[in-house]
C-alpha positions in Angstrom: 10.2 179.0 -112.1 13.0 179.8 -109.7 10.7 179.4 -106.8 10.0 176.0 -107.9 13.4 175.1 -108.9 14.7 176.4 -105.6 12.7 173.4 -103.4 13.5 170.6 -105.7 16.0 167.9 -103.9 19.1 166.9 -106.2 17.7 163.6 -107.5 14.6 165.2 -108.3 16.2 168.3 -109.9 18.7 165.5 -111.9 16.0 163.4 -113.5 14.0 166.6 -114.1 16.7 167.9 -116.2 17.3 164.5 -117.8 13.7 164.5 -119.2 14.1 168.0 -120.5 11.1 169.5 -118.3 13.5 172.9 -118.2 17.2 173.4 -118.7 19.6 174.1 -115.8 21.3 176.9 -117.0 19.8 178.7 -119.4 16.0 180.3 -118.2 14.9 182.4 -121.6 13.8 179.5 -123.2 10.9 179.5 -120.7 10.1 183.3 -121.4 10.4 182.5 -125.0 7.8 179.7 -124.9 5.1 181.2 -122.9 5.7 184.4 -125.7 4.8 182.3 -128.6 2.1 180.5 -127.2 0.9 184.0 -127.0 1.3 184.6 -130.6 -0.3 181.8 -131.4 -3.1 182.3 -129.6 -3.2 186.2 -130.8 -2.8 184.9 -134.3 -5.7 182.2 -134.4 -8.3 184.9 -132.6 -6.7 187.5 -135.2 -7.8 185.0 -137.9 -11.0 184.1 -136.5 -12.0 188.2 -136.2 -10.7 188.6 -140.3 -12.6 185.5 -141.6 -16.1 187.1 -139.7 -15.5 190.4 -140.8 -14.9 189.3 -144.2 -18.4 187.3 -144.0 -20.1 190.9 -142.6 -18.7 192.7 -145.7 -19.2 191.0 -148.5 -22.6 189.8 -147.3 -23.6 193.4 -146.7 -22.1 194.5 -150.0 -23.4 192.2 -152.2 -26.3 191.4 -150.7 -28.2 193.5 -153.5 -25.6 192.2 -156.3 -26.4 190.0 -158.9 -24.5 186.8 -158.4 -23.9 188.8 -154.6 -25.0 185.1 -152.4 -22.1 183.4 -155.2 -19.4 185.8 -154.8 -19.5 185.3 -151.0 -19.8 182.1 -150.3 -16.3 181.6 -153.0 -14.8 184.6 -151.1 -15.5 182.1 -147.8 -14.1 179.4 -149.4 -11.4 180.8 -150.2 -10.3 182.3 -146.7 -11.0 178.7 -145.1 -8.4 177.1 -148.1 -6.1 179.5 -147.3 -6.4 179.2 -143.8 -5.3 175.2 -143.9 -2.6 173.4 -145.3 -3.1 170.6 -147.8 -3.2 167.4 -145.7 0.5 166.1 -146.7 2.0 169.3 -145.5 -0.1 169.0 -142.0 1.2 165.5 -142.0 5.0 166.8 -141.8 4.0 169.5 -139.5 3.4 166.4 -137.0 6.5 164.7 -137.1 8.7 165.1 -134.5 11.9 163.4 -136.2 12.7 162.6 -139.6 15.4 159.4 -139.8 16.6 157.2 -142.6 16.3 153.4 -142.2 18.2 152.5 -145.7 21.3 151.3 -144.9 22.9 151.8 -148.4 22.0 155.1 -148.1 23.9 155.2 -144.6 26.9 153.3 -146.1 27.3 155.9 -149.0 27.3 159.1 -146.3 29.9 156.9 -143.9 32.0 156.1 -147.1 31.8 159.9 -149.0 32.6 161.4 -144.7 35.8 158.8 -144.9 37.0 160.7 -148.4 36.2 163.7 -147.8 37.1 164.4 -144.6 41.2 164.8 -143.7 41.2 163.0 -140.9 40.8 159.7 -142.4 43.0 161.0 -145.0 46.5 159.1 -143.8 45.0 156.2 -143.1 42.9 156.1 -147.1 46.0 156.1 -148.1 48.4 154.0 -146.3 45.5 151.3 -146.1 45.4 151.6 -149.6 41.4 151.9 -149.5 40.1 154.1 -152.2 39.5 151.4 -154.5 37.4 149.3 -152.6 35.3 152.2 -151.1 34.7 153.5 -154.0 33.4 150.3 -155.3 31.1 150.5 -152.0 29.7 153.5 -152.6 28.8 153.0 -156.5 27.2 149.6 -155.7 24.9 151.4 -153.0 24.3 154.0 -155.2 23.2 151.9 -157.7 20.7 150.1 -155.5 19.3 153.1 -154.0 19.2 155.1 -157.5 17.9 158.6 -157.4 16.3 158.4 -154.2 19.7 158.9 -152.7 19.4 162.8 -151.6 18.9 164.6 -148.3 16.3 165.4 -146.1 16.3 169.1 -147.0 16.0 167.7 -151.0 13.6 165.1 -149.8 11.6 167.6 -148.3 11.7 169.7 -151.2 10.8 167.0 -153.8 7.3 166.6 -151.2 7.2 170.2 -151.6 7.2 170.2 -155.3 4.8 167.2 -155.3 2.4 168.4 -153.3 2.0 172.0 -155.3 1.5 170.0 -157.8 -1.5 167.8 -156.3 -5.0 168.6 -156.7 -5.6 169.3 -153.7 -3.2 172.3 -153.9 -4.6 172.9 -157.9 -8.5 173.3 -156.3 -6.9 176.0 -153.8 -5.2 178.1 -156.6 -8.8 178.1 -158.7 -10.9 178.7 -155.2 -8.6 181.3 -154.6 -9.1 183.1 -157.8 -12.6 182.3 -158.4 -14.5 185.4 -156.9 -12.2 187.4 -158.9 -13.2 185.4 -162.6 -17.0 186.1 -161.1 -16.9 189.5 -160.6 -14.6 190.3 -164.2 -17.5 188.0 -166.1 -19.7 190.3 -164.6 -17.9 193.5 -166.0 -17.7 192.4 -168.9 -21.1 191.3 -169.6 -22.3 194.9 -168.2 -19.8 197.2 -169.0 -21.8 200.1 -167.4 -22.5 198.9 -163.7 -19.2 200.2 -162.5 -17.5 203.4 -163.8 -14.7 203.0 -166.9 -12.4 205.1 -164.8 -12.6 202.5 -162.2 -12.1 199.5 -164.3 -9.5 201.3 -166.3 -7.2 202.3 -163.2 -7.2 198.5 -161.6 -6.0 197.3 -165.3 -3.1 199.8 -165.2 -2.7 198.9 -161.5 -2.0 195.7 -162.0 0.0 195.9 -165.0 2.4 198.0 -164.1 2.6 196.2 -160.7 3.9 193.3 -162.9 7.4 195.0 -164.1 8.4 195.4 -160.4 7.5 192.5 -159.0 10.4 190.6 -157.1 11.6 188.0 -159.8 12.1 191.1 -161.9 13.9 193.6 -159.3 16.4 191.0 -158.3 17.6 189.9 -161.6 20.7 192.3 -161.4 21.9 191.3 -157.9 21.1 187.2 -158.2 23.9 187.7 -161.6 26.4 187.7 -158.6 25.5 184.4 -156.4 25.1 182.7 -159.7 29.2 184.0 -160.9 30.1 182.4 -158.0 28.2 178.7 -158.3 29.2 179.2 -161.8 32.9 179.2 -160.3 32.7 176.5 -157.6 31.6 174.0 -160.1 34.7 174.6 -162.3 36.7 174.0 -159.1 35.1 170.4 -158.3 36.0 169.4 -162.2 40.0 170.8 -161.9 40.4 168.6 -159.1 40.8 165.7 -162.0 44.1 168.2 -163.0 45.4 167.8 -159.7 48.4 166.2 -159.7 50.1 163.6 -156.7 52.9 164.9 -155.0 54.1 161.0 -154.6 54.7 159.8 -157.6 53.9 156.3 -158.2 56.2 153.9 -159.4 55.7 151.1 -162.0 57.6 147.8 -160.3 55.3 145.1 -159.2 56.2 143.9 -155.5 56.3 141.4 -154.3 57.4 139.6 -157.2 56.2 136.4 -155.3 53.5 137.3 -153.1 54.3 134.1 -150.7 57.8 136.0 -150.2 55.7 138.2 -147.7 55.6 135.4 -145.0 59.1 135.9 -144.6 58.9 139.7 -143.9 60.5 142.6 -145.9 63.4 144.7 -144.7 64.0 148.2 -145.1 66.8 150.6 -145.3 67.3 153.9 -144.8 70.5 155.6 -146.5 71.4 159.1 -145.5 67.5 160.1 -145.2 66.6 163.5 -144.3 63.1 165.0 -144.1 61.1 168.4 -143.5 57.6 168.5 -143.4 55.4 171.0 -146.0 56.0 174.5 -144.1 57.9 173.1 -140.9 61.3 175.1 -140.0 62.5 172.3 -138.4 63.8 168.8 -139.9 61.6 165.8 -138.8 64.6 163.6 -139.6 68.3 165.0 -140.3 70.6 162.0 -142.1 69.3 158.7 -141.0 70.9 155.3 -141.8 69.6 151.8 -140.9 68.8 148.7 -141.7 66.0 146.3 -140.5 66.4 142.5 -141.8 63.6 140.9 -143.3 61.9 139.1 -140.5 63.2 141.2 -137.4 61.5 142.7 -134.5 62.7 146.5 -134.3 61.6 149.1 -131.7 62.1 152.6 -132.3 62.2 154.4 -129.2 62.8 158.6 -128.5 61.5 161.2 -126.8 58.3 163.1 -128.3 59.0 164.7 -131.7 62.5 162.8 -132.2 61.3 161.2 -135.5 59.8 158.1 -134.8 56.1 158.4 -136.3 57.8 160.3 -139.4 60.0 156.8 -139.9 56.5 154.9 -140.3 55.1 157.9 -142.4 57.8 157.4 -145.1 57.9 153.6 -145.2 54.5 153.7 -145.8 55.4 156.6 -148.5 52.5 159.0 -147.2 55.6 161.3 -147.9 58.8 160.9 -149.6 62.1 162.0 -148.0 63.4 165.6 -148.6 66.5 163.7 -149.2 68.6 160.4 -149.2 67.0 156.7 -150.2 65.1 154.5 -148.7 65.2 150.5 -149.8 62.5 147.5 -149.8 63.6 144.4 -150.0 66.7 146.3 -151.7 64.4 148.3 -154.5 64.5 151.7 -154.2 61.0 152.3 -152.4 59.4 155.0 -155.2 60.0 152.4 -158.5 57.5 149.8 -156.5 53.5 150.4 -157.0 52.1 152.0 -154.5 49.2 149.8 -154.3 51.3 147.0 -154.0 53.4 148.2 -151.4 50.7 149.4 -148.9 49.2 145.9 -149.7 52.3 144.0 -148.6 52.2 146.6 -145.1 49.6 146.9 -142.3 50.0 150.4 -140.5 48.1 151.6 -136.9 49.7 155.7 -136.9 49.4 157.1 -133.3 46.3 159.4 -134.6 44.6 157.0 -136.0 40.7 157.6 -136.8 37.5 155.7 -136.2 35.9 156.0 -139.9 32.0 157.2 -139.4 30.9 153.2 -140.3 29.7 150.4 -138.1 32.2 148.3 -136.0 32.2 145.8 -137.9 33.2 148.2 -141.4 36.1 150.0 -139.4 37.7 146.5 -138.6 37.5 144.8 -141.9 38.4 148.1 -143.8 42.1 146.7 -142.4 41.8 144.2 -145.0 39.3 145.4 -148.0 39.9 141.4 -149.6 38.8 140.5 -146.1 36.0 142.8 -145.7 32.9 141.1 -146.2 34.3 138.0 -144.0 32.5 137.7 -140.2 34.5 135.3 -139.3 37.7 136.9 -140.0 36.1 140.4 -138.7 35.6 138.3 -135.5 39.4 136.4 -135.3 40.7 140.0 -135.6 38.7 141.5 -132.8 39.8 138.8 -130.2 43.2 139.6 -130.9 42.6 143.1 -130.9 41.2 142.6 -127.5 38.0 144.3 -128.7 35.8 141.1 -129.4 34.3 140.7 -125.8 33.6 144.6 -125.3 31.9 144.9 -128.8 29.5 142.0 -128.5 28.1 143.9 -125.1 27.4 146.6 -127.4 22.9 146.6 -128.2 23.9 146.4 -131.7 27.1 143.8 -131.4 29.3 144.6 -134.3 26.9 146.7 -136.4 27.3 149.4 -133.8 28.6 152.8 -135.0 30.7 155.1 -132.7 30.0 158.0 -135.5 26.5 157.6 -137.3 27.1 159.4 -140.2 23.3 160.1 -141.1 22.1 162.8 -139.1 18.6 163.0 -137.8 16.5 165.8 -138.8 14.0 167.1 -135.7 11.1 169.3 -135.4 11.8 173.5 -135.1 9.7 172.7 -131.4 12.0 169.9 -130.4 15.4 171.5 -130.8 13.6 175.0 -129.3 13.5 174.0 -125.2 10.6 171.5 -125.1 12.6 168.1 -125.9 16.3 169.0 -124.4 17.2 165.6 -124.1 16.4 164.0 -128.1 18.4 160.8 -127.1 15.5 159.7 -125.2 13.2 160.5 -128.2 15.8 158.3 -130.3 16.2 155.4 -128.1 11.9 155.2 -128.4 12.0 155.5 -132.0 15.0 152.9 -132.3 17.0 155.7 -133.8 20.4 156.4 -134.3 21.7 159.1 -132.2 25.1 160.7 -131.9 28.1 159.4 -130.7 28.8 156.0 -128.8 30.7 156.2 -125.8 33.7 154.3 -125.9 36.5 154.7 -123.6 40.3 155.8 -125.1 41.3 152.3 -124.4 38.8 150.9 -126.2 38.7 152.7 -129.0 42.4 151.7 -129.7 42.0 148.2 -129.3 39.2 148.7 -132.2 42.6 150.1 -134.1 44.7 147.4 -133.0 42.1 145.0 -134.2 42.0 146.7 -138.1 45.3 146.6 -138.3 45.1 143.1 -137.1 43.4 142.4 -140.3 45.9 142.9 -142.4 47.6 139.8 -140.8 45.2 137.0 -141.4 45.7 135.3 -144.9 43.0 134.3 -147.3 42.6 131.4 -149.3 43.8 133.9 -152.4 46.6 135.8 -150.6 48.7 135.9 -147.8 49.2 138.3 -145.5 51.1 141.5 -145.0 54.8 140.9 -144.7 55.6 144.0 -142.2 53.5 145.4 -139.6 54.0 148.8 -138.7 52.8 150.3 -135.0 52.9 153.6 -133.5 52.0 153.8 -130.3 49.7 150.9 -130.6 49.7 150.9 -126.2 49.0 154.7 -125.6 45.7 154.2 -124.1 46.0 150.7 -122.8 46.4 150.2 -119.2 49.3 147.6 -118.3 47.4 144.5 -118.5 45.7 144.9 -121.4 48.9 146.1 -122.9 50.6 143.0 -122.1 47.9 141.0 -123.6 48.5 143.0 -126.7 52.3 142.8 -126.9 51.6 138.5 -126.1 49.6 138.3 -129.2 51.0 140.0 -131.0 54.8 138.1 -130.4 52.8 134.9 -131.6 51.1 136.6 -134.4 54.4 137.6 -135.7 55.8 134.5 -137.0 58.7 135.9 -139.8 56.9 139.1 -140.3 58.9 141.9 -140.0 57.8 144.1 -136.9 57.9 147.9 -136.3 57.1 150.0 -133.2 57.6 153.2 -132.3 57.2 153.9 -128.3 58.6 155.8 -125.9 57.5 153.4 -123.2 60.3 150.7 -122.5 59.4 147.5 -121.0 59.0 143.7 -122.1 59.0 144.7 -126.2 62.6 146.4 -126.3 63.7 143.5 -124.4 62.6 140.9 -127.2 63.6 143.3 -130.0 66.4 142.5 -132.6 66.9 145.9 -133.5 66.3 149.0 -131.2 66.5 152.7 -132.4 66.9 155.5 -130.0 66.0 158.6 -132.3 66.5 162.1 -131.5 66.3 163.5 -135.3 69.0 161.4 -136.6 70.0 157.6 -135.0 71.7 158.4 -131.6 72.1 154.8 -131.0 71.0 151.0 -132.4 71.1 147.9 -131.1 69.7 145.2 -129.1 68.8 145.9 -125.4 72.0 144.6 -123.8 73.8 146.3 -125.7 72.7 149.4 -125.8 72.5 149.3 -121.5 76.2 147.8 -121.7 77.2 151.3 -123.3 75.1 153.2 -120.7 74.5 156.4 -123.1 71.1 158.0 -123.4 69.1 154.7 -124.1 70.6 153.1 -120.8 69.5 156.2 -119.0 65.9 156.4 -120.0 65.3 153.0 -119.2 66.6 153.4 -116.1 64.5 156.5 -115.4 61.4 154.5 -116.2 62.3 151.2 -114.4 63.1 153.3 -111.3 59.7 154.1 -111.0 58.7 150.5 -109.8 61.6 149.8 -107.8 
């Protein structure tokens, strides 16, 4: 192998690796494979030699038997049974890759990955999802019934199916049969083999019985079974578990059409620490943001800025102080209510293991089901034209959540690269490769969602951004920053950067955070007083001088 490996050009040795013909770094597969072809053929001569020499003795033994002929033509039958599988079991043994094409049962795994995994966690929350996935996944549920398992219980219910077939039922008599032959024998002619004989088999095989394996490990299986016994009492106190946010009981908005003129906020005296942190996120904040206004909150990396949207969005509650909505103290509002009246894009923000088309309208759950919508946001998301180059469009996953079960061969050496083998079978496989860019203008476009009005409701009266341009180069984050100036309308606006450019310059109300407010104001006046907000933006701005 390393002779030939040795003489191969580079676009020959590339497209040979591509096709999985050997792998480039890794040799003892190829030892491996030549070893158990060896076995294999070892183990079918092996079997071939037992099954004649089984033929040679019982035909010589009990040639001169009564019933002799019998006995070994069922002692032949039963080596050839044993020998082969029944035909279902051969029939798995052939397939290369095991896939699911029900897409309910794909929509439950996607939807059970999103609340079950914490990194979709913060964004469950603040998009105040759980009710309508869980509505998903009960409706699919219901549809598929009890055919929703996995492959490994899938297989096993085949498993169970076929011992019970008669295929499997004729091998378990043939099996047995020369053995109910020769016992009818010994009992119709006690005398034709010693009692000494008979009796010692009997005892043999009875006391054989008491330390069989089912009996032996009775005492140690008491302790795996203690602790399943244990972890299903754990997944029935998680209905004790109690929210550390407390919801209020204050409807809001009391008039839902309110919402097209914004909401404001105030912070009084706010101070926050997060669950085991030494260091305070935020260290007595006051501001207030005006129903309607554009504010951009701007700071260096860990000044506070993200932890501002955090507890607006009341994914936590400060450690002290007040914060205001529409002048209501924020924790007597419902929280359903008030993540409904908010759209939030938090700088980690997740792709949720669903198609395109699910992670945009999961923005807006009342919106969900509605292409058209779906479609308006991508455009302004700039995501519209890259998606529909996609071979699936919008019903494109980046994450598939179902994955696809292979053959013990395959994912040994012979099939390296399986996404060929998919892309044949028109399977899912993997992850999509999307660029950083990309992927956040899918983001923009869910929380885009939340801004397009039905003909029920209106739309979210704050939109909350952090970092929405991290990934974007300049044009396409101009484009954003464009639409999203004539999306606004009377919303009220949020965005925490610390890139300055066109935005601060439109905002009413700019925040330069360094744990507490170091300054606020509008552009000019914050450069006219030429402290630390006046120096970053002229340490960025110098750059393109």
């Amino acid at each position: 192998m390393f002779n030939s490996l040795i003489c191969l050009d580079l676009p020959t040795y590339r497209v040979s690796v591509s096709m999985g013909n050997f792998r480039s770094t890794d040799y003892s597969w190829i030892s491996s494979v030549v070893l158990q072809t060896f076995e294999m053929l070892m183990n079918i001569a092996t079997t071939v030699l037992r099954l004649l020499s089984q033929i040679l003795v019982l035909t010589t033994l009990l040639r001169e038997q009564q019933d002799g002929l019998l006995l070994a033509i069922l002692s032949l039958l039963q080596s050839i049974f044993c020998c082969h599988d029944t035909p279902n079991t051969v029939a798995r043994s052939l397939v290369w890759v095991a896939a699911t094409a029900n897409e309910d049962y794909v929509c439950m795994k996607g939807l059970y990955r999103v609340i079950s995994s914490p990194l979709h966690r913060k964004e469950l929350v603040a998009g105040n999802l759980g009710e309508y996935i869980s509505a998903q996944f009960h409706e699919s549920a219901e549809r598929i019934g009890d055919d929703a398992v996995d492959f490994s219980e899938a297989a096993q219910t085949c498993s169970v199916k076929d011992s019970l077939s008669m295929a499997s039922i004729l091998q378990e008599v043939i099996y047995i049969l020369p053995l109910i032959v020769f016992t009818w024998r010994i009992v119709q002619k006690q005398m034709t083999i010693p009692l000494s004989l008979v009796s010692l088999i009997l005892i043999y095989q009875n006391s054989n019985s008491f330390s069989s394996p089912p009996l032996s490990e009775m005492p140690s299986s008491a302790i795996p079974l203690a602790t399943k016994l244990a972890n299903i009492r754990s997944i029935y106190a998680i209905d004790n578990v109690k929210n550390q946010v407390v919801d209020g009981l204050e409807p809001f908005p009391e008039d839902r059409q309110s919402l097209r003129s914004g909401i404001s906020i105030e912070f009084r005296n706010v101070s926050f620490q997060y669950p085991g942190a030494e260091r305070y996120a935020l260290r007595n904040v006051s501001f207030k943001i005006e129903a309607g206004q554009l504010c951009v909150i701007v700071g260096t990396n860990g000044s506070g800025k993200s932890t501002i949207l955090n507890l607006i969005s009341r994914i936590y509650d400060p450690t002290e102080g007040m914060i205001l909505v529409d002048n209501r103290d924020i924790k007597t509002l419902r929280l359903a209510d008030l993540r409904t009246a908010m759209s939030i894009l938090f700088q980690d923000f997740t792709h949720f293991p669903l198609s395109i088309r699910e992670n945009i309208g999961l923005g807006n759950p009342t919106l969900a089901h509605d292409n058209d919508k779906i479609r308006e946001a991508a455009r302004l998301g700039g995501a519209e034209e890259f998606v529909d180059e996609l071979p699936d469009g919008f019903n494109s996953y980046l994450d598939y959540p179902v994955n696809n079960h292979y053959a013990p061969l395959m994912e040994g050496g012979w099939h390296a690269n399986l996404s060929a083998i998919d892309s044949v079978g028109g399977l899912h496989f993997g992850h999509m490769g999307l660029s950083g860019g990309q992927r956040q203008r899918l983001g923009v476009s869910r929380t885009f969602m939340r801004s397009l009005a039905s003909e029920t409701e209106s739309s979210a009266g704050m939109l909350l951004f952090d970092e929405p341009s991290a990934s974007l180069d300049p044009m396409a984050e101009h484009d954003l920053f464009e639409r999203l100036r004539k999306l606004r309308g009377n919303k009220t606006m949020i965005f925490s950067t610390h890139r300055f450019g066109n935005l601060t310059r439109h905002a009413d109300l700019i925040l330069y955070m360094d744990q507490t407010v170091q300054e606020q104001g509008t552009h000019d006046e914050l450069m006219s007083k030429e402290g630390e907000y006046a120096r970053m933006w002229n340490l960025q701005a110098n750059a393109f001088i």
